[in-house]
Z-matrix of the N, CA and C atoms (Angstrom, degrees):
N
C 1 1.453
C 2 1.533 1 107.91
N 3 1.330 2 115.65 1 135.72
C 4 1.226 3 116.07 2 -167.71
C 5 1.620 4 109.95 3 -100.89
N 6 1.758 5 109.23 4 116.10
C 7 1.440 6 117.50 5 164.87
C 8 1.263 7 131.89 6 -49.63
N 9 0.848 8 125.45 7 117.28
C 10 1.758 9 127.05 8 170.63
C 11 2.098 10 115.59 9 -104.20
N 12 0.751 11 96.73 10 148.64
C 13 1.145 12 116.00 11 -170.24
C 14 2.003 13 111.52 12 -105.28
N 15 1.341 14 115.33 13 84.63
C 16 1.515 15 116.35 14 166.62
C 17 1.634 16 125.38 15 -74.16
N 18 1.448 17 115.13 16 103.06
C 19 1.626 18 92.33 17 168.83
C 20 1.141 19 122.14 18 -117.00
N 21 1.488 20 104.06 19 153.25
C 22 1.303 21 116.36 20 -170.75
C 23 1.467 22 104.93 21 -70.91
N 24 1.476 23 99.81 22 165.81
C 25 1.945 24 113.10 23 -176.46
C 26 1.675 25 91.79 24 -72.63
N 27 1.209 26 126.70 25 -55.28
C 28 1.476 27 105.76 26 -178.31
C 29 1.725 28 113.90 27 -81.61
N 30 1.132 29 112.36 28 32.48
C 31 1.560 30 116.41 29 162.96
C 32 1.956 31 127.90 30 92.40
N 33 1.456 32 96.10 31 -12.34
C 34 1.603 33 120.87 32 158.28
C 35 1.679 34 113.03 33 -41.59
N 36 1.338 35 106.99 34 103.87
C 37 1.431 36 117.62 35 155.79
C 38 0.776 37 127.75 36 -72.77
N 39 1.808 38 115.41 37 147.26
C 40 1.811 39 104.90 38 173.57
C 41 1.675 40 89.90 39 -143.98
N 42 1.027 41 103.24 40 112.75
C 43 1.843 42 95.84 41 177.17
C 44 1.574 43 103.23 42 -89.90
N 45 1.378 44 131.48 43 162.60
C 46 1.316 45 116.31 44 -166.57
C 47 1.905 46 85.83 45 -177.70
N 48 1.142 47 98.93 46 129.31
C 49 1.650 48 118.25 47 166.69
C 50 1.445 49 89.49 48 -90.15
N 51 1.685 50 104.08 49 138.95
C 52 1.136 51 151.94 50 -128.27
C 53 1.414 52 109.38 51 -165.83
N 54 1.499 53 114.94 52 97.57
C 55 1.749 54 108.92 53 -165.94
C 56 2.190 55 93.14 54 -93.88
N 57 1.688 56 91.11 55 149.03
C 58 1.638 57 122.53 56 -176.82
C 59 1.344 58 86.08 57 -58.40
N 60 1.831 59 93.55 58 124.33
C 61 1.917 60 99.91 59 167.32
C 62 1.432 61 92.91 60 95.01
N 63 1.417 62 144.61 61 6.18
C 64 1.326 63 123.97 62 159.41
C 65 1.470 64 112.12 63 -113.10
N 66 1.154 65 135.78 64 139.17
C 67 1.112 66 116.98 65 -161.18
C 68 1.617 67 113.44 66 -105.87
N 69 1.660 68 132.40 67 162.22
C 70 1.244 69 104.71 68 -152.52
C 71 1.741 70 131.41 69 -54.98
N 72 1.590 71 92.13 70 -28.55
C 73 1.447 72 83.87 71 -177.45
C 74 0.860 73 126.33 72 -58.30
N 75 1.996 74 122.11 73 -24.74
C 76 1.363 75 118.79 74 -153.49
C 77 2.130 76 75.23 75 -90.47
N 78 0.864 77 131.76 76 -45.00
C 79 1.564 78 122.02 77 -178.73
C 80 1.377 79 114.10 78 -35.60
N 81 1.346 80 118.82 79 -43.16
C 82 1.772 81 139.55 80 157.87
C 83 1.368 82 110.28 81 -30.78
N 84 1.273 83 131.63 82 -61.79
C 85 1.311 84 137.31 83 -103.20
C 86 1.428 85 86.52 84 -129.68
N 87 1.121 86 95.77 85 -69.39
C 88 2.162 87 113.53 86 167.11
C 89 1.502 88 100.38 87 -51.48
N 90 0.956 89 126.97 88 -5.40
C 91 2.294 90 122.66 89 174.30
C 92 1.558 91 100.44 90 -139.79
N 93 1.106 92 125.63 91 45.01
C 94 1.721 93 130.89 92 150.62
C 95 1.494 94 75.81 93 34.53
N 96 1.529 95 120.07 94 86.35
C 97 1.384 96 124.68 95 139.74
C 98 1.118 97 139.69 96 -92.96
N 99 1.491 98 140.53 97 78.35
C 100 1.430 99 120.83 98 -151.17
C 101 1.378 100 108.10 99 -57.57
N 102 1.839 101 105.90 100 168.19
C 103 1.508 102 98.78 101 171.83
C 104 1.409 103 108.41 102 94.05
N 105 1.126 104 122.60 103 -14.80
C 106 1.689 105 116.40 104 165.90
C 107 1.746 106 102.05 105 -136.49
N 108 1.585 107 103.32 106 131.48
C 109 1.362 108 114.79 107 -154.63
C 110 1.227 109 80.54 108 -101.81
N 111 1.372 110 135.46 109 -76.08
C 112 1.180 111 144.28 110 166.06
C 113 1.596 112 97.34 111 96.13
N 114 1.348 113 118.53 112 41.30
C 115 1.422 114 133.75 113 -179.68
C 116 1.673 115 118.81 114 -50.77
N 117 1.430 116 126.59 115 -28.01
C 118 1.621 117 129.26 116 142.09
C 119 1.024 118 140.50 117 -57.33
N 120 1.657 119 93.60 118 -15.55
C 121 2.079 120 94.83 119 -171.73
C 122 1.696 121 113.53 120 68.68
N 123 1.299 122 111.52 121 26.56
C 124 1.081 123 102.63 122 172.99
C 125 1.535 124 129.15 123 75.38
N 126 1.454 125 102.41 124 38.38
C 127 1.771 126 111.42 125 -156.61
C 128 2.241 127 81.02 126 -115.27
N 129 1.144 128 114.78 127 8.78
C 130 1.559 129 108.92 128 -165.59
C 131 2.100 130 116.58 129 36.68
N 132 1.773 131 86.99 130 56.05
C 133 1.561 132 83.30 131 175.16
C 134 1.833 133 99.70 132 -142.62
N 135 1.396 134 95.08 133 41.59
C 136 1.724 135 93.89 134 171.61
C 137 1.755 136 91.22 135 -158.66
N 138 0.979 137 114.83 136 170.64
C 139 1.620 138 117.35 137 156.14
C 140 1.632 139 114.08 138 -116.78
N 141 1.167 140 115.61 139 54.83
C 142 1.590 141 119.65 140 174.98
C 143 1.542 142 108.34 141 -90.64
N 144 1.189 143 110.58 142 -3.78
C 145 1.630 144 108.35 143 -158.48
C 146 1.987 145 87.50 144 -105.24
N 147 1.525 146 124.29 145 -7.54
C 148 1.174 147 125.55 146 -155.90
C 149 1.538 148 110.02 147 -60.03
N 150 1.443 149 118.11 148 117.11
C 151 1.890 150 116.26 149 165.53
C 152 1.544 151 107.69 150 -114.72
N 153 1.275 152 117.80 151 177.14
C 154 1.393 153 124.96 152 178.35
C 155 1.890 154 107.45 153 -113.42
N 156 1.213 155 106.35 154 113.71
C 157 1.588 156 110.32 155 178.81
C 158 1.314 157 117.63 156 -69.34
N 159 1.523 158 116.42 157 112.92
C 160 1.406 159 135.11 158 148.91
C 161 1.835 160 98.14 159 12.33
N 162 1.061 161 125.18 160 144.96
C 163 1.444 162 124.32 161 -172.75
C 164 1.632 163 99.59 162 -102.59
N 165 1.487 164 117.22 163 -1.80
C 166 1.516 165 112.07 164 -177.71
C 167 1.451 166 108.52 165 -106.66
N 168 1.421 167 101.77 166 -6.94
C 169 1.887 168 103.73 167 -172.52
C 170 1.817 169 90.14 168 -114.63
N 171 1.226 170 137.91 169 6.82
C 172 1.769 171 138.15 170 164.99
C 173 1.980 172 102.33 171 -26.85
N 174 1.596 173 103.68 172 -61.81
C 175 1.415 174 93.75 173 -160.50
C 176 1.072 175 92.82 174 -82.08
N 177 1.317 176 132.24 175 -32.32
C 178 2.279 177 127.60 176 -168.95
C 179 1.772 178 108.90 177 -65.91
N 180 1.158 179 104.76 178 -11.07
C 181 1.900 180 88.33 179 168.68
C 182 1.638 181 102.01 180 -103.04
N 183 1.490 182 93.82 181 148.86
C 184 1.750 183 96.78 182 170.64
C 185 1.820 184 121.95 183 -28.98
N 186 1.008 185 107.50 184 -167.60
C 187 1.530 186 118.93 185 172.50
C 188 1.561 187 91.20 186 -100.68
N 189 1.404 188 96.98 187 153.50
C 190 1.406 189 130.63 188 143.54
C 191 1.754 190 119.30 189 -54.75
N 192 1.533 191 108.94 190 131.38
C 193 1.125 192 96.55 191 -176.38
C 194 1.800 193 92.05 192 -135.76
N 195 1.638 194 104.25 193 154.98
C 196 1.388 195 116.60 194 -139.75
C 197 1.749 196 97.32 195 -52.58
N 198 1.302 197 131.54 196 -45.21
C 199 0.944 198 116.16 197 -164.08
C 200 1.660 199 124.38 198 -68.49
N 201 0.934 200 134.24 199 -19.28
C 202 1.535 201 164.09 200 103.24
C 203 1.590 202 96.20 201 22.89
N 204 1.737 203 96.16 202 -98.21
C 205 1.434 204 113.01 203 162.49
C 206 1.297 205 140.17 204 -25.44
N 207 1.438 206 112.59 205 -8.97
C 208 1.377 207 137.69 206 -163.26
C 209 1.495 208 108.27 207 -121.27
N 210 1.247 209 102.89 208 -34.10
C 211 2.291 210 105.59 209 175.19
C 212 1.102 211 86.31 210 -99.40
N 213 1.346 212 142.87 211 -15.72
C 214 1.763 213 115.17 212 177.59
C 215 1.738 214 105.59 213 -70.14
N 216 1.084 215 91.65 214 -16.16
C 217 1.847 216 89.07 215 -172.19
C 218 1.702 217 108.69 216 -67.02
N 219 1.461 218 96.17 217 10.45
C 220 1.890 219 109.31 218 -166.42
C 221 1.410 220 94.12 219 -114.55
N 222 1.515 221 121.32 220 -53.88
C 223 1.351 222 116.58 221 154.60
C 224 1.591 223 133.02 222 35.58
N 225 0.868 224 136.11 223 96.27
C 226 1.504 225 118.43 224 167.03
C 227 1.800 226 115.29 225 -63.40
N 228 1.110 227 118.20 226 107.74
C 229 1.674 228 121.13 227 -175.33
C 230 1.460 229 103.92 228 29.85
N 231 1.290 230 99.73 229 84.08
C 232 1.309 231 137.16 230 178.81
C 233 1.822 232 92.88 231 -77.99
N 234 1.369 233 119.09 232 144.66
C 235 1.440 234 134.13 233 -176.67
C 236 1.758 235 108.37 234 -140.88
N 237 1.613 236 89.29 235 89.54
C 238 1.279 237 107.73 236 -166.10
C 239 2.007 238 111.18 237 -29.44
N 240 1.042 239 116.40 238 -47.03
C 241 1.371 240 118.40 239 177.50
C 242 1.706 241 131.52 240 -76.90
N 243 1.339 242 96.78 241 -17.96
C 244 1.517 243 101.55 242 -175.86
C 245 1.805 244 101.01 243 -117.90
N 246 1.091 245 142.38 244 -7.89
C 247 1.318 246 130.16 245 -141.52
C 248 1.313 247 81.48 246 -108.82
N 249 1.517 248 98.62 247 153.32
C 250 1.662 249 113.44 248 -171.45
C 251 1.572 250 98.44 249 -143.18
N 252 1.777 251 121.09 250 163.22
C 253 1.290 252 121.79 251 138.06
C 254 1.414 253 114.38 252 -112.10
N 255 1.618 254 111.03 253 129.76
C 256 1.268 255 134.59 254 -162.68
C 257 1.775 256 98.41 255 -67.37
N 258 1.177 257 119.35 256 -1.72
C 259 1.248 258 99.35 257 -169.14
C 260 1.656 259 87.24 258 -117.97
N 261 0.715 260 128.63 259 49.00
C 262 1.796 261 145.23 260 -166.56
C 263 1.135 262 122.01 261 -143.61
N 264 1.872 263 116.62 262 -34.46
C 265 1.115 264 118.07 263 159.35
C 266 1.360 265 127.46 264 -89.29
N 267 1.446 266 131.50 265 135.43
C 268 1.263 267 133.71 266 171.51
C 269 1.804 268 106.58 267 -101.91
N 270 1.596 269 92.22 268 126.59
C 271 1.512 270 133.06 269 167.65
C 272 1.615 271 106.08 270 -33.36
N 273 1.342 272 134.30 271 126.71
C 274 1.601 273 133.84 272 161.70
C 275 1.481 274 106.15 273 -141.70
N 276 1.196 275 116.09 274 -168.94
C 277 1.246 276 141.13 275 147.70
C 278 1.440 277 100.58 276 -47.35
N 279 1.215 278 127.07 277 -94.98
C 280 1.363 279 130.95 278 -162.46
C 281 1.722 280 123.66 279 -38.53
N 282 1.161 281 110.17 280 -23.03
C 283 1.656 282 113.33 281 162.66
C 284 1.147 283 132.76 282 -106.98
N 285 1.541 284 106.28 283 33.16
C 286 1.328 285 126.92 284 158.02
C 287 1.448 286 107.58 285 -58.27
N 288 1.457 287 114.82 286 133.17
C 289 1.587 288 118.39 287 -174.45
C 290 1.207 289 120.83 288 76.58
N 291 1.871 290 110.27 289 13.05
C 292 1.584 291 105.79 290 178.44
C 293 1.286 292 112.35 291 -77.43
N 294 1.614 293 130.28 292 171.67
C 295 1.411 294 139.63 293 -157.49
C 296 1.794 295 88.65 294 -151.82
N 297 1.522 296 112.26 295 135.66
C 298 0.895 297 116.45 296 165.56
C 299 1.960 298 108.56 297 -156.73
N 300 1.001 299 110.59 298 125.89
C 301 1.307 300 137.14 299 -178.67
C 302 1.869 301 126.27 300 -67.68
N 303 0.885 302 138.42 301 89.36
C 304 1.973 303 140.94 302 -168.21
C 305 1.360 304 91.32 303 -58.05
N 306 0.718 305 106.09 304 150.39
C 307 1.900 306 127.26 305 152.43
C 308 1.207 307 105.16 306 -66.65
N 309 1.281 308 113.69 307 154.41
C 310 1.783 309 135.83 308 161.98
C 311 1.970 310 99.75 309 -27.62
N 312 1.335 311 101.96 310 -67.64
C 313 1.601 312 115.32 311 174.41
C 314 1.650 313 120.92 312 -145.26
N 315 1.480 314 109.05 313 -177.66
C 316 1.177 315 93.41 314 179.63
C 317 1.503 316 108.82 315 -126.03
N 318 1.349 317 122.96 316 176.40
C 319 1.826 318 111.97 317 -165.22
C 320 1.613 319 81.67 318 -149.31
């Protein structure tokens, strides 16, 4: 099961196994993570779920796909290259050891 790594805006870690096929938010949500509201449930029609990706794992998560691209514009200081919605990415093998960073808050 692949660990992921949540940090908090004031710098609070939470490492947390994360089962393949859940995607991060629901990994969030299922481990009392503060910092992700995730106020849609994961329907990609709010940006509450928004984190900033580790700058070494940018190319190892999927692409962005337009609609995604479209609630980040809701974003709290959204960072065109790193900002993600957690409920967008799906959990594997391969993002074992990912790191992802909360915003100040979420809107």
């Amino acid at each position: 099961m692949p660990t992921i790594t949540y940090v908090e805006h004031n710098g609070t870690e939470h490492k947390v196994d994360v089962a393949n096929g859940l995607t991060l938010m629901e990994g969030a949500r299922d481990n009392n993570i503060p910092g992700i509201e995730a106020d849609c449930g994961g329907a990609c029609a709010c940006s509450t779920c928004h984190v900033y990706v580790d700058s070494a794992w940018i190319d190892k998560v999927p692409a962005k796909e337009d609609m995604e691209e479209d609630m980040l514009d809701f974003a709290y200081e959204p960072d065109p290259g790193r900002s993600r919605l957690t409920c967008q990415i799906k959990v594997s093998d391969a993002l074992d050891g990912l790191v992802v960073q909360m915003p100040e808050k979420q809107i």
